[in-house]
C-alpha positions in Angstrom: 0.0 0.0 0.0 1.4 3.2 -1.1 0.4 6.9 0.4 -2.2 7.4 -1.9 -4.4 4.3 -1.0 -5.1 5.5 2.2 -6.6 8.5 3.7 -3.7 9.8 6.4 -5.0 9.5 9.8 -2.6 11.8 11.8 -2.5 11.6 15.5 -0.6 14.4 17.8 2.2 12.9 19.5 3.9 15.7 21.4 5.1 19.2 21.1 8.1 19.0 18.8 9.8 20.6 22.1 9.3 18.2 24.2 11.4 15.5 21.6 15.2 16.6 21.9 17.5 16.2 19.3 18.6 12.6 19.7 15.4 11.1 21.9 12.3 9.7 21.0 9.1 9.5 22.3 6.3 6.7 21.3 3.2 7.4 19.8 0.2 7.4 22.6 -2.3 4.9 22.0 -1.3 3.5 18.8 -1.1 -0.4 18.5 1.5 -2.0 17.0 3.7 0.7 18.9 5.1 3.6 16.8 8.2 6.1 17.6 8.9 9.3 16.5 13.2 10.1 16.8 14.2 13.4 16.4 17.6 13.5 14.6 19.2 16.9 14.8 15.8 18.8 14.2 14.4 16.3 11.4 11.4 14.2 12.6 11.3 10.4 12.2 8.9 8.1 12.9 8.8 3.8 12.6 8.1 0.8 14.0 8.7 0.8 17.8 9.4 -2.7 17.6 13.0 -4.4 16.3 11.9 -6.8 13.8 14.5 -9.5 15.4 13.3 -9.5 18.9 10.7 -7.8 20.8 12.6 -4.7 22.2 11.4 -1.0 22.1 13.5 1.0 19.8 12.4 4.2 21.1 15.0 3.0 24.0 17.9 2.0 21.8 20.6 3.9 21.1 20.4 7.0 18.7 23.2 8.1 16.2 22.9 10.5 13.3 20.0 8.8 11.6 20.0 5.0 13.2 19.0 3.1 16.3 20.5 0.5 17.3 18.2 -1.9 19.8 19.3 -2.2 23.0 18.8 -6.3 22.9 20.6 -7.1 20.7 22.5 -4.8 18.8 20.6 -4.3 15.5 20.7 -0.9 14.1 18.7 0.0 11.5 18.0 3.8 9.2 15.2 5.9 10.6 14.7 6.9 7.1 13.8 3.6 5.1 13.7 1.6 8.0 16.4 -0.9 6.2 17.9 -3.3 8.8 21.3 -2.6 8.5 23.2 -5.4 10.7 22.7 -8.7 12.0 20.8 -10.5 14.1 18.0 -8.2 12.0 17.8 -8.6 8.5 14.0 -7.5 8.5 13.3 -3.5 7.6 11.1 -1.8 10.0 7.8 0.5 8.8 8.5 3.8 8.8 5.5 6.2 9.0 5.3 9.6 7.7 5.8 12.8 9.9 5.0 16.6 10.0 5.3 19.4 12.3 2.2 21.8 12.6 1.8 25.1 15.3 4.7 23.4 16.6 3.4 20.1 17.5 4.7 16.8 15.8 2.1 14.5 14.0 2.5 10.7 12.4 -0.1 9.2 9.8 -0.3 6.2 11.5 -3.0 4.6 8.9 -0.5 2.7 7.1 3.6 2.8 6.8 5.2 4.3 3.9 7.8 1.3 2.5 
């Protein structure tokens, strides 16, 4: 499913304040869990879930424009989601973003691959 088969469905997360450069922050109420990392400014949001085992990613380590799961070590790119080393070699979704009157949304009715 691409954008354009589905109607977005943005939910508010958070003021884009309250998201430092280099944290994340999950999505209230939204199930399968969804982050939002903010990289330097630039709003990200995926999968909350490493696609190799069950670990928040929201609590993994942040670098430039990866996280790497606390578990076991996978990083992947906040951008395509691509898993980019082992023990993942699944992609994660990744949803899109945007920043209105200064609070962040996601369109959490369907990830963008």
């Amino acid at each position: 499913m691409n954008e354009r088969d589905h109607e977005a469905q943005w939910t508010r997360v958070a003021p884009a304040s309250d998201i430092e450069p280099g944290s994340a922050i999950t999505v209230p109420g939204v199930t399968p869990a969804v982050a939002v990392f903010n990289v330097d400014g630039e709003f990200l949001s995926t999968a909350d879930t490493c696609t190799h085992a069950e670990s928040a990613l929201s609590e993994g380590f942040i670098e430039g424009a990866t996280v790497e799961c606390e578990f076991h070590f996978a990083k992947f790119c906040l951008r395509t989601g691509t898993a980019l080393t082992a023990p993942a070699t699944v992609a994660i979704d990744v949803y899109p973003v945007k920043v209105e009157n200064g609070d962040v949304y996601v369109d959490v009715s369907g990830p963008r691959h």
